[in-house]
Structures are given as structure tokens and as C-alpha cells.
VOTI-612399 format. One line per 4 residues: for each residue x negated, y, z negated of C-alpha. Coordinates in steps of 0.02 Angstrom, whole numbers, plus 32768, in hexadecimal, padded with zeros to 4 digits. Layout:
<atoms>
X:Y:Z  ... $
</atoms>
This chain:
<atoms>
7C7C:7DBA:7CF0  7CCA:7D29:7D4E  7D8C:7D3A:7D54  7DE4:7CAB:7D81 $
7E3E:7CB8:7E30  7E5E:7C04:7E56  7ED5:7BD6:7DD2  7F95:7BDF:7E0E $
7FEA:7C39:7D82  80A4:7C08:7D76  80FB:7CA1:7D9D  81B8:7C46:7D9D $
8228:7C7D:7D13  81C7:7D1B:7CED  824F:7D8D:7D5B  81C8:7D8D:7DE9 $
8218:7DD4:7E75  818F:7D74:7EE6  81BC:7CD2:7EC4  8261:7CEB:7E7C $
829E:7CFF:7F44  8285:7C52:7F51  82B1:7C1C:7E9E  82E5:7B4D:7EAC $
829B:7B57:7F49  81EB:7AF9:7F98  81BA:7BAD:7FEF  8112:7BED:7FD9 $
812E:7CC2:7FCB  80A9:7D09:803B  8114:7DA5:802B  8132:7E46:7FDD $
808D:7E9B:7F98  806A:7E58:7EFC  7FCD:7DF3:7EC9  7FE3:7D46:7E73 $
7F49:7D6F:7E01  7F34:7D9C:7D47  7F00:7E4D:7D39  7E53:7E8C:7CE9 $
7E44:7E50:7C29  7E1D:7EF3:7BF1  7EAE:7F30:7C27  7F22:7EA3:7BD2 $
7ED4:7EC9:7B42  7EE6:7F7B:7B39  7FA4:7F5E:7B4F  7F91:7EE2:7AC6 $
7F48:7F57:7A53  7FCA:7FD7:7A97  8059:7F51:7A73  8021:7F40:79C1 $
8026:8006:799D  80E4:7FE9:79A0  8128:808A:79BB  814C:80AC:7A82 $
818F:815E:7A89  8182:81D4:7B0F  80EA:81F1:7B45  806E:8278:7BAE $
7FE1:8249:7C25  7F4D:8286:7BCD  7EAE:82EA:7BF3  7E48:8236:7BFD $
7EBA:81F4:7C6B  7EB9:828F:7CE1  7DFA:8298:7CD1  7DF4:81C9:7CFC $
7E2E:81F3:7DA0  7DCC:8279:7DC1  7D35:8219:7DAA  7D72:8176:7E0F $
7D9A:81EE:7EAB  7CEF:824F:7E9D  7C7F:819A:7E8A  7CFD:8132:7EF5 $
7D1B:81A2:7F82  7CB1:8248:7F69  7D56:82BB:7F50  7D5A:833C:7ECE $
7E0D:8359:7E8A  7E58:83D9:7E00  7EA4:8376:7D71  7F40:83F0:7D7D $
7F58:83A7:7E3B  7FA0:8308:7DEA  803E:82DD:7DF5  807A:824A:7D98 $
8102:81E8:7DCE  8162:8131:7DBA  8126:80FC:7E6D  80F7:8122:7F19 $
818D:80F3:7F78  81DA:8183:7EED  8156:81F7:7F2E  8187:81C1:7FE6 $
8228:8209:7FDB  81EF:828E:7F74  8185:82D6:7FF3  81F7:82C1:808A $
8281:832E:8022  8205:83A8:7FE6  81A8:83C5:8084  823B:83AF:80EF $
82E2:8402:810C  838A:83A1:8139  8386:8383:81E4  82D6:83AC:81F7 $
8262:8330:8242  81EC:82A7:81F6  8158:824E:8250  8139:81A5:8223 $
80B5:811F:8265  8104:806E:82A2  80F7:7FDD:8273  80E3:8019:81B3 $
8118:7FE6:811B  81DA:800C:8115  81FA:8078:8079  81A6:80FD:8106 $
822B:80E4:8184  82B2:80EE:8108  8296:8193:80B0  82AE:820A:811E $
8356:81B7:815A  8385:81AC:80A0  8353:8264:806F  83BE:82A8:8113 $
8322:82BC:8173  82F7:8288:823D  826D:822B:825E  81F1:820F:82F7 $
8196:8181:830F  80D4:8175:8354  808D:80B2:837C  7FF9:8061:8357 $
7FB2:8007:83DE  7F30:7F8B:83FE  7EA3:7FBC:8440  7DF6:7F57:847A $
7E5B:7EF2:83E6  7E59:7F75:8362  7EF3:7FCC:832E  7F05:809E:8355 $
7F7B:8115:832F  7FC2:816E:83CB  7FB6:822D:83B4  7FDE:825A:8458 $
8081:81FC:8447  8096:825C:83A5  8079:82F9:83F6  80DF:82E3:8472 $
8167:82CE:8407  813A:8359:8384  81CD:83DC:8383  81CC:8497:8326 $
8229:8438:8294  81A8:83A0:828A  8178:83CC:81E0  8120:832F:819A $
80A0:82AA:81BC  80C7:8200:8152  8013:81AD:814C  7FF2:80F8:8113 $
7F25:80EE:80E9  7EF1:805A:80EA  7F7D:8043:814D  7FF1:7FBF:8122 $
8018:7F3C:8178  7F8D:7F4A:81E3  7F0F:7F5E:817D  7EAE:7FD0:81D6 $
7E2B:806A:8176  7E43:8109:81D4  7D87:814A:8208  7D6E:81FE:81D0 $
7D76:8228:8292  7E11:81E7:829C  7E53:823D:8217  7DF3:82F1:8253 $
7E6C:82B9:8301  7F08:82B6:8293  7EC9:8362:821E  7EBD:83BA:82BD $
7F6D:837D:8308  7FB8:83B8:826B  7F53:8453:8271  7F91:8478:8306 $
8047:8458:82E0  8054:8479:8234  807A:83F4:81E4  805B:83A9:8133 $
801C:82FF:811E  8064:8284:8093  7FDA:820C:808E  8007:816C:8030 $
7F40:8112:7FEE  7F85:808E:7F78  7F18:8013:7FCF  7E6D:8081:7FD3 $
7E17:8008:7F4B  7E4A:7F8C:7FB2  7DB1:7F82:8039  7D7F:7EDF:8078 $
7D19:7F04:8121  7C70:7F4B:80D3  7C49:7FB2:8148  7CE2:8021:8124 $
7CFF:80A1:80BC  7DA6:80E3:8085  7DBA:81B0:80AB  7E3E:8212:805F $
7E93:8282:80D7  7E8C:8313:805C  7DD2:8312:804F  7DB0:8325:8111 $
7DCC:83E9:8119  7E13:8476:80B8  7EA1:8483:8120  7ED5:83C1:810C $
7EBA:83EC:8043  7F31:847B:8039  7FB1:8412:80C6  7FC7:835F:806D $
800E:82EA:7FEA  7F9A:8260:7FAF  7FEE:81D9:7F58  7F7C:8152:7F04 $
7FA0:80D8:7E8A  7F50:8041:7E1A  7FD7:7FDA:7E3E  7F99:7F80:7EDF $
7EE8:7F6F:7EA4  7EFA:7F26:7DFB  7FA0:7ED2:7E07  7FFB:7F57:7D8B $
809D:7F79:7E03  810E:7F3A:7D82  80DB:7FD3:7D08  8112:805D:7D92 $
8072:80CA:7D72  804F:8140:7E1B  800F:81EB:7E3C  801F:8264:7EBE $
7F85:82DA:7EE9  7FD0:838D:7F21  7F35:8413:7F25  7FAD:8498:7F67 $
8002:84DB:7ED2  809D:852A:7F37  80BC:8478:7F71  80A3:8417:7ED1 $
8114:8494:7E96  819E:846F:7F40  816B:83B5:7F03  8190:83B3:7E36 $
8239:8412:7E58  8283:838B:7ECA  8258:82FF:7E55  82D9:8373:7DCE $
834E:8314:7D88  833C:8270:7DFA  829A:8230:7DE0  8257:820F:7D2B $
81D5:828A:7CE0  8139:8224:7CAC  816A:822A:7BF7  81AD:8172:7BFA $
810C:8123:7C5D  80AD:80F6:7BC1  8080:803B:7BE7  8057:8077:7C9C $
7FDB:80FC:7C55  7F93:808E:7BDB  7F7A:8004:7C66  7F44:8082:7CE1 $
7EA7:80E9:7C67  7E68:801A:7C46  7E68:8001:7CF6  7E01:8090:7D15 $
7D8D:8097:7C92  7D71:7FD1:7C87  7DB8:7F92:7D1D  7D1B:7F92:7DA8 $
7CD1:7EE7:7D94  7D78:7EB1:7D9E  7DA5:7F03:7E3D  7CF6:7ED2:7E81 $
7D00:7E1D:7E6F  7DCA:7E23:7EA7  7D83:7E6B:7F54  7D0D:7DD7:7F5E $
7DA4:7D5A:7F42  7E07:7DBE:7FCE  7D84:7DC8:8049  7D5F:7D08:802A $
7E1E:7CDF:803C  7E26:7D57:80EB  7D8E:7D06:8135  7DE9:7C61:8130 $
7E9C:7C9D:8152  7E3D:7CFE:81ED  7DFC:7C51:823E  7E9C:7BF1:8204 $
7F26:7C5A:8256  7EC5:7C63:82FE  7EAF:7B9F:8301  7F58:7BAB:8304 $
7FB0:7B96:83B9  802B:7C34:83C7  7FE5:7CA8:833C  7F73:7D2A:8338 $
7F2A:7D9A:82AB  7EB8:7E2F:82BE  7E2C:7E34:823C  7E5F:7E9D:81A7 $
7DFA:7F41:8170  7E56:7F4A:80D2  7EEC:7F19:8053  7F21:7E69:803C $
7F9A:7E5C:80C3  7F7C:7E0D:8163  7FDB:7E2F:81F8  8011:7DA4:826F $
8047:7DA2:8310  80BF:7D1F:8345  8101:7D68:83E7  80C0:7CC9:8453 $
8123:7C4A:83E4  81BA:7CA8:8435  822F:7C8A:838D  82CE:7CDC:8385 $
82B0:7D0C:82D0  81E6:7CE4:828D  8208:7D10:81E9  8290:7C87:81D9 $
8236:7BFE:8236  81A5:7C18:81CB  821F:7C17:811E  8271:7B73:814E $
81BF:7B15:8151  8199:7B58:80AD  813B:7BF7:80B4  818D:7CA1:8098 $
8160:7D32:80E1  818F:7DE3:8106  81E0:7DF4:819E  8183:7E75:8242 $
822C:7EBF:8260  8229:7F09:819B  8196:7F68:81E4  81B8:7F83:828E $
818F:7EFC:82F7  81ED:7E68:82EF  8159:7DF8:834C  80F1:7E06:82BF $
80E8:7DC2:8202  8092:7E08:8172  8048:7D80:80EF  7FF9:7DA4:804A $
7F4C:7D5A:8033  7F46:7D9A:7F6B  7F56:7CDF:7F2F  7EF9:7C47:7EFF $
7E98:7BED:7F81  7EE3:7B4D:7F70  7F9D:7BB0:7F8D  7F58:7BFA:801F $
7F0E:7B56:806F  7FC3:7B0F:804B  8017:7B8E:809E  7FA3:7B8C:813B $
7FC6:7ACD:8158  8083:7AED:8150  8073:7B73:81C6  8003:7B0C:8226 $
8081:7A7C:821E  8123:7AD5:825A  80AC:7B15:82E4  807F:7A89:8324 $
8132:7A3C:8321  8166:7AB3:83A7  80DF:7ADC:8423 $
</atoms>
């Protein structure tokens, strides 16, 4: 199987909310998560055959689908689930929100990693919720998370631990002792962990391996909220196909009652099902050679950026984002600077830290390269 990653698709005048941000416009979008290649055939043409059945009712999320997962966690990642843990849902950001309400009283108190991609900074504001913040830092140039900065600002109504892993935008792959470290902070306070995976297929550094929290003790089982999704790894996020993994049944129960009457049951997800059992039955090759593509494209946006005079970019563990600092350029807005030569991307301060950018590698070579030089360019016009 040799899918074809080099070909620039035209994505304009297909409602692409990529490139429609710069619709008319000679910008390159480096930006929001969402890969620029054409998904597994297998799973275009089970649509297709889908699309010809011609009747799209409501639909259910059957026992194949349920056991499809099942299997991927045990052979990807070792982790035995119950089918009946599942929780379907439109989308993680959804499930965000879901689990900060569920978890969380009004006026109780949310902990959430910065920087981090922003849907997690806005839902606990948005459900009535407080929020705490714990920093990653750089360290012998490899990016932690501070738990005694989070513990020091755990109070008796800190009831929730919003985790990004792989994190974006950094791109790290929590170790399992790191994530033991966190288990035993929220042991010790009691807290549940919403742990958000959707980039877990995603692994470009060989030599690591994605860990869900849940499967590190019995305690971090019975205390947590795995969300997971095919959306990021086979380019599917216009379907809105997610699912939540909630072992604990009094929480999946706290869980499905919140989502009542505001968030869709899975009854109307029947593309996203259909899209979601291909990718998991058929999809590995696929995924195998994307991974290939992505390390090849990081490798060379890795040397590129640090040629650069001002910029600076860690090496990335997994996902397709890269994150760039640009703090030595000394811009009053980076994003901006970077949009008016031609290349747009999303902004630090979205994130949390306004001295960085976060560009999306999940594009053709020869789009990349293009985007480099322009970078390169303004760059070089100012330093």
C-alpha cells in the first residue's frame, strides 16, 4: 500500500474551515488541527457503499463497533476495557465540558495544564466552574508538568484533573512514571482525571509508547474519563465520531445524565460510525505509512525552524503539531507577523503563551518547504 501524501488536494470551495480563513488570500494555513490528506480508501469506500444504501435513519453503535475498540486498545496499548464503558459522543471538546459539569460542582475548582489546547481552559469558565492552572516547564530541554505547583494550589474543592496525552501543543508522551507521579497526587487528593488521548495513534518518536492513564492502577481506572477519538488519526473530524471511556459505572452514570437534553444521543452519528468501524478494522497500513510521512515532514521542519535566527522548536514526541518559540524575535503579536508573510498559524496566546506558535506539519512536502522559506524570508527581513 503506497498512499499518496505529496499531492496538494484543493481544499478551497469545499467549506474547509482551514483554508477558508484565508479564502482570496496567498496564506498558507499551518493552523487548526486538521490534516490536508485523503483519508484511508477503505474507509471512502465503505461510506460509498454506505451512501448508496440510501436510507440514513437513526442509528445505534453496534456490538462490532464496541468490540473494534476493544481490540485496538488491548493490541495498541495493552488495556482491557468493558464494551459497556463506552460512551459515544459527537466530539471531545463535547466530552470536555461534559466532564467538568459532571465531575464538578458550580464554583468548585478545575485543574488544568498550561499552555494546552484552549477548549480546556474554556470549559470550566463556561460550565460555572474555577480553574487552577499548573505549568509545564522546560527542563534539560524537555517539557514537565509541575506537580508541586499543582499541589500547592490543590484546595478541598479541587475536584478534577483536565489531562492532554500526548499533550497538545507540545507534543510531549507522558512516561508511565510520570503518570504513576500524577495517579498518586490525585490519590492523595481525590481527584478524578479527564484524560483527553485523541492523539495516542499519533506517535512519531519510536522509542515512545503512548500509556493510558486509566490502565496505570486500579485506582486511576475507577477515578478517570478517557476520551479518544479517530478523528485526529485518520482525518475523520468532519463526521463528529468520539467516545468517552468511563469504567466507573456511578460516574458514567453522573456523565450520561449531564449530556440530557443538550448534547445529542449517538442515534444521529451514522456516517461517523460507519467511518469509524472502517478505520478500525481496515485502517492500519494506512495509519502506518501516515506516521512515516509525519516523521519525514518533522525531521525536516526540526532542522529548518532552528536554522532559523530567532526561532526555536523542541523535537516532537507525538501529534502533528509543532511548537515554536518566537520569544527572541521580540514581536508584539507572532501570530500576525507570521500571517502577513503568508503563513497562518495558530496563535501561543490561544494556548497560553503568547511567545510561542503552533504549526501543523499534516501536509504535503512541497507546502511545507513553501511555508518554511516564507518564514525564513520574513525572518531574515528583520534580524
Amino acid at each position: 500500500m503506497n498512499p499518496d501524501f505529496d499531492t496538494l488536494i484543493d481544499r478551497r470551495h469545499t467549506s474547509s474551515l482551514k483554508w477558508d480563513r484565508y479564502k482570496n488570500k496567498d496564506v498558507i494555513p499551518l493552523w487548526v488541527a486538521d490534516m490536508d490528506f485523503r483519508t484511508a480508501p477503505e474507509i471512502i469506500e465503505s461510506l460509498a457503499r454506505r451512501i448508496d444504501h440510501g436510507i440514513f435513519g437513526y442509528t445505534v453503535p453496534d456490538e462490532e463497533l464496541s468490540q473494534l475498540v476493544v481490540e485496538r486498545l488491548h493490541n495498541l496499548y495493552q488495556w482491557d476495557i468493558q464494551p459497556e464503558w463506552l460512551v459515544w459522543l459527537p466530539g471531545l471538546v463535547t466530552a470536555l465540558n461534559l466532564a467538568v459539569r459532571s465531575v464538578a460542582k458550580e464554583g468548585e475548582t478545575v485543574a488544568v495544564p498550561v499552555p494546552v489546547y484552549y477548549p480546556f481552559l474554556m470549559a470550566p469558565k463556561l460550565g460555572g466552574r474555577q480553574s487552577i492552572s499548573v505549568n509545564w516547564q522546560k527542563i534539560n530541554g524537555t517539557w514537565r508538568l509541575d506537580l508541586n505547583e499543582l499541589e500547592n494550589k490543590i484546595t478541598t474543592d479541587t475536584k478534577l484533573l483536565l489531562l492532554c496525552n500526548p499533550q497538545n501543543p507540545n507534543g510531549r508522551v507522558l512516561t508511565p512514571s510520570e503518570l504513576k507521579a500524577i495517579e498518586t497526587l490525585c490519590h492523595k487528593h481525590s481527584l478524578v482525571v479527564c484524560s483527553d488521548e485523541v492523539h495516542c495513534d499519533i506517535i512519531l518518536d519510536q522509542t515512545c509508547k503512548h500509556t493510558p492513564y486509566a490502565s496505570i492502577s486500579q485506582h486511576a481506572l475507577d477515578h478517570s474519563i478517557t476520551l479518544m477519538s479517530p478523528s485526529k488519526t485518520f482525518n475523520l473530524a468532519g463526521f463528529g465520531c468520539a467516545f468517552a471511556i468511563i469504567p466507573n459505572g456511578e460516574l458514567r452514570h453522573r456523565f450520561q445524565n449531564t449530556r440530557k437534553g443538550i448534547v445529542p444521543a449517538p442515534d444521529n452519528m451514522l456516517m461517523g460510525f460507519t467511518a469509524t468501524k472502517a478505520a478500525y478494522r481496515h485502517g492500519e497500513p494506512w495509519r502506518q505509512c501516515m506516521l512515516e510521512y509525519l516523521r519525514s515532514n518533522h525531521n525536516y521542519l526540526l532542522k529548518a525552524i532552528n536554522a532559523i535566527p530567532g526561532l526555536r522548536m523542541n523535537p516532537v514526541e507525538a501529534t502533528y503539531l509543532a511548537w515554536i518559540d518566537a520569544s527572541k524575535l521580540q514581536l508584539d503579536d507572532p501570530h500576525r507577523f507570521f500571517e502577513e508573510a503568508g503563513v497562518g498559524l495558530s496563535p501561543g496566546a490561544q494556548f497560553g503563551d503568547a511567545n510561542f506558535l503552533r504549526l501543523n506539519f499534516g501536509c504535503s512536502r512541497a507546502l511545507l518547504e513553501t511555508a518554511v522559506e516564507r518564514i525564513k524570508k520574513a525572518v531574515y527581513k528583520i534580524t
